[in-house]
Structure formats: structure tokens, C-alpha cells
Legacy VTK file of the C-alpha trace (Angstrom):
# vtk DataFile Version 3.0
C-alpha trace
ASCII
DATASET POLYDATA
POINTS 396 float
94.876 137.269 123.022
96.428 134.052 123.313
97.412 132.619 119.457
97.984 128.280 119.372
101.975 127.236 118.153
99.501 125.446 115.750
97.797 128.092 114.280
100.824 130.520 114.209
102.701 128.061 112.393
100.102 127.449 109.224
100.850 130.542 106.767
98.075 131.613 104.854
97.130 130.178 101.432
99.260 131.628 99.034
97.056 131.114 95.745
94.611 132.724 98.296
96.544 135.476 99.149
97.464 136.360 95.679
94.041 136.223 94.241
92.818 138.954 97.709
95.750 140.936 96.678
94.607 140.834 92.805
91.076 141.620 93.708
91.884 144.492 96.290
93.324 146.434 93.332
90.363 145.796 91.017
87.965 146.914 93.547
90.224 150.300 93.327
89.694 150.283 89.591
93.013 149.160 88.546
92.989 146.297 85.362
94.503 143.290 86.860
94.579 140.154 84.862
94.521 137.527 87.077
96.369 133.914 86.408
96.059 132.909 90.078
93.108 131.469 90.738
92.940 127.424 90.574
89.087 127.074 89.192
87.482 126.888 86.003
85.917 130.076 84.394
82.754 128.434 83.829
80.096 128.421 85.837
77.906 125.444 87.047
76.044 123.792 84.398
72.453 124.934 85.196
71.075 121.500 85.927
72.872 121.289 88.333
71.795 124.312 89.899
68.130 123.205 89.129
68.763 119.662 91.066
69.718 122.476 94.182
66.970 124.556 93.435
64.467 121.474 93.522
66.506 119.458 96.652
65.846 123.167 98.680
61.976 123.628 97.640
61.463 119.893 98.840
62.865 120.384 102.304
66.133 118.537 102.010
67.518 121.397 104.408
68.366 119.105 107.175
71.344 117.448 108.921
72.288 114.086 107.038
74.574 111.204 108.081
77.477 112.674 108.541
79.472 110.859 106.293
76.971 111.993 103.559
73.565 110.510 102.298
73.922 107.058 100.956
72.265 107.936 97.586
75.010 110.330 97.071
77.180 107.552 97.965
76.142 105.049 96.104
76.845 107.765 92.896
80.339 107.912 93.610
80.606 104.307 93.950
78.966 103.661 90.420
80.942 106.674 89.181
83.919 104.902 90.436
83.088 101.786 89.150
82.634 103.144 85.466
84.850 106.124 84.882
88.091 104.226 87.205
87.663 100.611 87.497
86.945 100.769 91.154
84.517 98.644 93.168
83.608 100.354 96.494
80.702 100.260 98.337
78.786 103.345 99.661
80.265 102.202 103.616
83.799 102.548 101.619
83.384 106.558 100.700
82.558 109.670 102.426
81.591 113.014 101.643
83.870 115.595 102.621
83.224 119.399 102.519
85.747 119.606 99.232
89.128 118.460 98.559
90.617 120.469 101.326
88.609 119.123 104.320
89.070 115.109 102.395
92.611 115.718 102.967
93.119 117.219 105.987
90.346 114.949 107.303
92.598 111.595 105.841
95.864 112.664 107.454
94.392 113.565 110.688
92.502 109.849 110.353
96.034 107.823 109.446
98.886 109.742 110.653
100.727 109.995 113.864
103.444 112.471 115.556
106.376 110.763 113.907
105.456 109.879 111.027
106.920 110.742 107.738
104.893 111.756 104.589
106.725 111.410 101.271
105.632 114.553 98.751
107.525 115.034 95.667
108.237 118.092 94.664
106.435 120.611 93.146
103.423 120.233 95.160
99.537 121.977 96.509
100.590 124.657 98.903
98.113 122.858 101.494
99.534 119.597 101.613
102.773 120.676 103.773
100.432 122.524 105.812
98.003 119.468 106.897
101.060 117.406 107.374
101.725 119.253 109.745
98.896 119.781 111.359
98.554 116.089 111.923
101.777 115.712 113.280
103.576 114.289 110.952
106.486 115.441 108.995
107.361 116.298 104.913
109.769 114.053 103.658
110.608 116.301 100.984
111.826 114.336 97.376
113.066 116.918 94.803
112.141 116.724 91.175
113.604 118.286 88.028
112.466 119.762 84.581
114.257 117.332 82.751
111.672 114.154 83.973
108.421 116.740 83.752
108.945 117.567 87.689
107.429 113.492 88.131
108.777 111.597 91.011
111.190 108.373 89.727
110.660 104.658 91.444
114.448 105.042 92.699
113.544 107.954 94.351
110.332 106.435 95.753
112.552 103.843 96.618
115.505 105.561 98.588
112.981 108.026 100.516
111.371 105.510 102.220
112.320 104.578 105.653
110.648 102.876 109.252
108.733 106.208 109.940
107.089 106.680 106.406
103.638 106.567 106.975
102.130 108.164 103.494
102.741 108.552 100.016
100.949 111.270 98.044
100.286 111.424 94.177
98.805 114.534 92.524
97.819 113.360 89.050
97.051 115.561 87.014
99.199 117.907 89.313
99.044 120.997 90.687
101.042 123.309 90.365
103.063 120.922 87.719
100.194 121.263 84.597
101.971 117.273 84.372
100.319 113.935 84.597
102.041 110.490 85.593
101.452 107.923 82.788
100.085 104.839 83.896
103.685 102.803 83.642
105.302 105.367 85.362
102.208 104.982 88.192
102.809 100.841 88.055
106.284 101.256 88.819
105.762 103.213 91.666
103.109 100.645 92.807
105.709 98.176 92.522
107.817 100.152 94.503
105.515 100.181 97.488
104.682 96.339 97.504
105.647 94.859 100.753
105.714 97.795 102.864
103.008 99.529 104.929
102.792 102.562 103.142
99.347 104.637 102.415
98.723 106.006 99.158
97.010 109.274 99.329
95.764 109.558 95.602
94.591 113.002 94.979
92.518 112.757 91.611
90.816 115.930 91.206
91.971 117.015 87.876
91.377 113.914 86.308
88.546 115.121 83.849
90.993 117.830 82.923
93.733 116.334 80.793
95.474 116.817 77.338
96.995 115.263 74.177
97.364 111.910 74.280
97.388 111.754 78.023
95.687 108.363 79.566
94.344 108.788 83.075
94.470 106.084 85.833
93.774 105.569 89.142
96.609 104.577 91.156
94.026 101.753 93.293
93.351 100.644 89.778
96.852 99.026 89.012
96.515 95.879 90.920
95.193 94.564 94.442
97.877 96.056 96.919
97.637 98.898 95.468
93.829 99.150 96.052
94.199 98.029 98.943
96.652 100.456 100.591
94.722 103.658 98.679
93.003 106.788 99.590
91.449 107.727 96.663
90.532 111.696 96.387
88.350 113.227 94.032
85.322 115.921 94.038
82.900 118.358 92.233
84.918 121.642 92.167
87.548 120.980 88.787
84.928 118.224 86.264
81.661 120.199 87.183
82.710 124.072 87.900
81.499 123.140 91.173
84.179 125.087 93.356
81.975 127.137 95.945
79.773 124.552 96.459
82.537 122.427 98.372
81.802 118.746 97.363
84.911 116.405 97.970
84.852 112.572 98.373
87.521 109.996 99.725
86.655 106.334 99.373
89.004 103.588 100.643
89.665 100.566 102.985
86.366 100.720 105.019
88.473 101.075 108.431
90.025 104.576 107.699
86.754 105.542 105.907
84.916 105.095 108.980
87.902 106.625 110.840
87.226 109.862 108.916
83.353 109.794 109.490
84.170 109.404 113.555
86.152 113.153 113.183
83.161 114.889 110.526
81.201 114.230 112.570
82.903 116.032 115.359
84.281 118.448 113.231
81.500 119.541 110.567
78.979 116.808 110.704
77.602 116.293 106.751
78.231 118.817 103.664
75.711 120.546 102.663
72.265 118.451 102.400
70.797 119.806 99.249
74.506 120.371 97.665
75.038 116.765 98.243
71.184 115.902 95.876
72.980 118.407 93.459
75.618 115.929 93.295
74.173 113.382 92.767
72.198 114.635 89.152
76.212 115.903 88.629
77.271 112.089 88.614
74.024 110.223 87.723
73.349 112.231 84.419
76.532 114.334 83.488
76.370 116.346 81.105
79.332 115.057 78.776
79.189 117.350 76.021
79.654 120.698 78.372
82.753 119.033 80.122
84.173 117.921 76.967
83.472 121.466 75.748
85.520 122.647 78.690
88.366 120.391 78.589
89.024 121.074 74.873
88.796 124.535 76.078
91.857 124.281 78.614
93.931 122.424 76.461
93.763 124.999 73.742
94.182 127.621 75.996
97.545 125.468 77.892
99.220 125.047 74.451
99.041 128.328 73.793
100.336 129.539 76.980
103.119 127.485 77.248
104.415 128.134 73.454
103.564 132.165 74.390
105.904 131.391 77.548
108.773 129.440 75.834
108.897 132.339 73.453
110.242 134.903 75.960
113.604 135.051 76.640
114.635 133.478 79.940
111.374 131.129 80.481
111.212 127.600 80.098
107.950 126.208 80.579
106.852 122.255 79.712
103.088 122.135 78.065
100.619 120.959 80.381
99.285 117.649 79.889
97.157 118.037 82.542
95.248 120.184 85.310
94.506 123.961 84.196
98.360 125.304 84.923
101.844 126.006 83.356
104.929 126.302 85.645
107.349 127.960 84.082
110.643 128.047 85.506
111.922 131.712 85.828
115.109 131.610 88.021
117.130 133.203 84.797
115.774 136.358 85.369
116.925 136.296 89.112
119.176 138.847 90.260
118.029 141.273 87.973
116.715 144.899 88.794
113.365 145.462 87.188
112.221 148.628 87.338
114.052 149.784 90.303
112.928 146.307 92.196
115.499 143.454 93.117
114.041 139.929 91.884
116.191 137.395 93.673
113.118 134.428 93.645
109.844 133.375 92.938
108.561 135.470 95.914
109.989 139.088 94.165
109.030 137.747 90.640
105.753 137.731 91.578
105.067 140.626 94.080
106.879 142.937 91.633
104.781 141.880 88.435
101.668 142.520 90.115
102.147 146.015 91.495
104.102 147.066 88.075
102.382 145.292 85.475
99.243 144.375 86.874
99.243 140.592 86.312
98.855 138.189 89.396
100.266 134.800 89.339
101.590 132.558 92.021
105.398 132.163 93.146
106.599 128.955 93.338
108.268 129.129 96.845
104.594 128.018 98.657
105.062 124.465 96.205
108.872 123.819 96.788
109.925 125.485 93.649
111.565 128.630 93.909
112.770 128.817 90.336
109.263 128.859 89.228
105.702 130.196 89.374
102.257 129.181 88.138
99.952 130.319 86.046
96.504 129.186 85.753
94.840 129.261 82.404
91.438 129.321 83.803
90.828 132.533 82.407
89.781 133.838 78.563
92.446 133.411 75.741
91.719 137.589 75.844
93.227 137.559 78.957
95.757 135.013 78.104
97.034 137.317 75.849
96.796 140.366 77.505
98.485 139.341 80.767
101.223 137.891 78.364
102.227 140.478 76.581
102.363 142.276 79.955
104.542 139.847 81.332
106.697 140.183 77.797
106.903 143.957 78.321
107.869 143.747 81.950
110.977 141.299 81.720
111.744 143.173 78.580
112.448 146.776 80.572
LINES 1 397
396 0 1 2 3 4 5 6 7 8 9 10 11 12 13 14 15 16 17 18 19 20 21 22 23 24 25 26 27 28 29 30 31 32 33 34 35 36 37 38 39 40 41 42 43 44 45 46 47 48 49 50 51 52 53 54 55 56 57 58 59 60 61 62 63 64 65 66 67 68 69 70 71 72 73 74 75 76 77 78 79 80 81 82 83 84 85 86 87 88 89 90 91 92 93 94 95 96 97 98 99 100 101 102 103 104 105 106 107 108 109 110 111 112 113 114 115 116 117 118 119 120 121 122 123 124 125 126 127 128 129 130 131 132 133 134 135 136 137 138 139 140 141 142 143 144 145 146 147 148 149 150 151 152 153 154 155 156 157 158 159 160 161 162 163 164 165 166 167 168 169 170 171 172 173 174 175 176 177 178 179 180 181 182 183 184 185 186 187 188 189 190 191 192 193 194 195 196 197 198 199 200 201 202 203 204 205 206 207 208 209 210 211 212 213 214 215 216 217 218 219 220 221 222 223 224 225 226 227 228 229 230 231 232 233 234 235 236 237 238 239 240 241 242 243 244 245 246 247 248 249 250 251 252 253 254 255 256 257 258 259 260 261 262 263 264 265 266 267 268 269 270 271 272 273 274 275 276 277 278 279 280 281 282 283 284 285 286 287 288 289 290 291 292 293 294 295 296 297 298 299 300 301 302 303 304 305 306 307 308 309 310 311 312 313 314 315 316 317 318 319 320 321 322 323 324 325 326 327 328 329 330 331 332 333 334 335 336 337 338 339 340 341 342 343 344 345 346 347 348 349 350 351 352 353 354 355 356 357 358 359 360 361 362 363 364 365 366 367 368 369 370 371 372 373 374 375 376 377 378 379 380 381 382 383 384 385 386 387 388 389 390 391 392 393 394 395
């Protein structure tokens, strides 16, 4: 049967793939510790699930405006306004079916064949992908270890062009475990004054950060930069909310509505009584257990990144941010481990799982061959464990 150019050209997921791979050989009873998946080992804070259980036994079971219910938008908007600085009104946000679907739904809503997106290197395997899909093309801006893998103003500066259409910022990142620091963010907002470029804003992981790390939103820093944001943000990272699929995007009230004209061709609403859920997750959060969780991560990051640093041949920066380390392994390229070649991120990682049992993502899919990621979303037992594994293989 007949396969689209556009289909055949999207790879699959790769954190996907790795996790399938990782659970395939658990189902045959082998002991896999997995650092691949990108979501919290806790599970949903039960009144949370209660607010479901209650939304589903009083009949909210029903299609909803598709751009969500406006009581669930009016909860982001006050969430917004409190935790961010940001005014929006409920018109100005939409309710996407998670952080996927709000940014495949934005790029589809602002970009044209032709136009460039800039995305710094390292960055979310899907990004590329929906670029693409819209149209548009990946205007690719390398990074290095030495500045934390961030993205400098001059670079900013030199990659933009007449067909740049889109800038996007992932802070806290993923795959990078690093955060931008709110100077570094106002310099690249100064950057961008006086052009026409769109700030996609991806803020997911901003619950989830470490040290003395100081989160801001990038439509915070002044007026233009409000004004020319897409700010990003769900349910799955702060509130352990991943299957439930609960993104947002709020910005200028013409692309907003944009994005509402295509849901509700393409999905109509998110789930009716997942979006109620929501809204007892924003209205009456429960800021002890995500506290709990983020002091959680951040022991568990420090740890992994000094366990990392202490094998030969791995440099790894400590997270500040986000629930990963990326650790850059090129040194060990070239070698012969076990009878395998390992010439890149792709070997690294396809080799440790089938001869140590430990699943973690190469950093090919994010535009870093010399590294991979780990997530630390997992038990300091397993930490440990997949560690020493990981010690033991390179050491052979």
C-alpha cells in the first residue's frame, strides 16, 4: 500500500524506540535498568485522580470547546499570572492534547514552506520532526560543552536571516539537564528586538530545576518579547501527569485562535474530564508532593553526574535542570567492546543494552553524536545499579 513522502520521512521516536526495545527484553525476563524514559517515577498525586474520578461520575464525558473548557482556561491564566508574571486571558490559551500536539499544532499554525526555524543544538528529538512536517526547515546552531550546550546572543545573532520564521527555547532542556539564566534569556530577547521572529518557549520542565537555578519565562522579560511568544507548558513533568496528555500554549490571541481553527479539525478538545482534573492540579496544587519530587531529582542528578564524571572517558555537566544528564562519550569511540565496534552515539547505545542490559538514549536523534542521555527518573537503586553496569562495560 501506498506510504506519504511525509510519513516515510518522520523516523520513529527514538526515546520511544529505546524504551519498546528495553521493555521487549523485560517481558522475556531479562533485568534491564532503564534510563530512557523522559517521565517522572511518581505517579499522579491521588487528588488528582479523585477530581477525574468525580468529573466522570458527574457526566463530564462529553465533547467541550475545542480549544478546551474556559474554567480550565481561566486556571492556566491565573497559574500564569502567579507562578510567571504573565497576564493572558482564557481567549489567549488553548488546551492541547500534551506538549507534543501544542507544538506540532503551533508550527503547523505559524510556519510556512520556506521558512527557517532556528534550534540550537542539543535538542527534543520531535522538534526537527514537526519542522518538518510544517514545511519549514532546521536552521541548525551548534553548541559546545564549554558554554553548558546554551545557545550565545552572537550566535542568535548571525543565524538569523529573511526566511527565519521561529526561534525555539527549551528551558530547562531536554536532552541538555541545563537551564538558561535569566540574563543569558534577556540577551537573547535583545537579540530578537526589531525583527519578526516567533519565540516558541517550551517550558515544561520548569517545576523541575536545581541549585541555585532561577526560572523565567522568556514573555516575561519585557513587552516585545511577550508579544512575539508562544509560551508552552503542561501537566505531564510538575504533576506526574504524563498519560493523561494535558499540554497548553497561550499567546498573541491571533495564532491562539489559529491553533483552535486546526484542533478542532484535527482532535477537537482533550479529554473532558482530564481537563476538570486539571484544573484541581492548578487551582489547589499540592506544593509539598512536588517539592518532595523536585528535591528528589536533584539528589538523584548530582549523584549521577559525579557517578558519570568518575569513569574514565565521560564528561558529563550536573543538571541544573529537567530530569537528565548528557554525558559526552565520543572518547570511547572507535573502540571494540566486547567484540562490537562503537564508532557513535548510535553503537554506544545499542551495544550497552544488549550486553549490559542498561537502556539509555544516543545522542544522534538530538544533534549530538558525542553524547547520550540518561534520565534519572528512576530509583537511586537503579541509579546505581545501571551505573556500575555501565562502569563494568567500558571497563572490559
Amino acid at each position: 500500500m501506498k506510504i506519504s513522502k511525509r510519513a516515510q520521512s518522520v523516523p520513529p521516536s527514538a526515546t520511544i524506540a529505546v524504551t519498546a526495545r528495553a521493555k521487549e527484553l523485560k517481558a522475556q525476563g531479562v533485568d534491564v535498568v532503564g534510563f530512557g524514559a523522559g517521565e517522572p517515577d511518581f505517579d499522579t498525586p491521588d487528588y488528582i485522580k479523585e477530581a477525574a474520578i468525580k468529573a466522570l461520575k458527574s457526566g463530564q464525558t462529553k465533547y467541550t470547546a475545542a480549544a478546551g473548557i474556559v474554567e480550565l482556561r481561566t486556571a492556566i491564566a491565573e497559574k500564569l499570572q502567579k507562578d510567571n508574571g504573565l497576564k493572558y486571558t482564557p481567549d489567549q490559551i488553548i488546551v492541547n492534547i500534551g506538549g507534543k500536539h501544542s507544538v506540532y499544532e503551533a508550527m503547523q499554525a505559524v510556519l510556512d514552506p520556506g521558512d527557517e526555524v532556528i534550534l540550537p543544538v542539543p535538542y527534543w528529538v520531535t522538534y526537527p520532526e514537526t519542522i518538518k512536517l510544517a514545511g519549514a526547515t532546521a536552521k541548525i546552531v551548534q553548541t559546545n560543552k564549554k558554554n553548558s550546550y546554551k545557545m550565545t546572543p552572537a550566535q542568535l545573532k548571525n543565524a538569523i536571516n529573511d526566511k527565519t520564521a521561529m526561534v525555539l527555547i527549551n528551558s530547562p532542556n531536554n536532552p541538555g539537564g541545563f537551564t538558561y539564566t535569566p540574563d543569558e534569556l534577556k540577551d537573547i530577547a535583545t537579540v530578537l528586538e526589531g525583527t519578526k521572529v516567533i519565540v516558541m518557549s517550551d517550558e515544561i520542565y520548569e517545576k523541575l530545576i536545581y541549585g541555585d537555578t532561577k526560572f523565567v519565562s522568556f514573555a516575561s522579560l519585557s513587552e516585545d518579547a511577550y508579544n512575539r511568544t508562544l509560551t508552552l507548558n503542561g501537566l505531564s513533568k510538575a504533576f506526574s501527569m504524563t498519560g493523561w496528555r494535558l499540554g497548553y500554549t497561550a499567546g498573541p490571541l491571533e495564532v491562539i485562535k489559529a491553533m483552535g481553527r486546526l484542533q478542532s479539525h484535527m482532535t477537537s478538545n482533550a479529554v473532558t474530564f482530564g481537563q476538570y482534573s486539571a484544573i484541581t492540579a492548578l487551582k489547589e496544587p499540592d506544593e509539598e508532593a512536588i517539592e518532595k519530587m523536585r528535591v528528589e531529582f536533584e539528589r538523584r542528578g548530582k549523584y549521577m553526574a559525579e557517578r558519570l564524571n568518575s569513569i574514565d572517558g565521560i564528561e558529563c555537566p550536573e543538571p541544573t535542570g529537567a530530569f537528565y544528564c548528557f554525558p559526552d562519550v565520543s572518547a570511547h569511540y572507535g573502540r571494540n567492546i566486547n567484540g562490537t565496534q562503537v564508532n557513535g552515539s548510535m553503537d554506544f547505545a545499542k551495544a550497552l543494552l544488549e550486553q549490559a542490559n542498561v537502556a539509555l538514549v544516543p545522542g544522534l536523534p538530538f544533534g549530538c553524536d558525542k553524547n547520550v542521555r540518561l534520565s534519572f527518573a528512576c530509583s537511586h537503586e537503579q541509579i546505581t545499579k545501571g551505573l556500575d553496569r555501565l562502569e563494568k562495560w567500558l571497563s572490559a
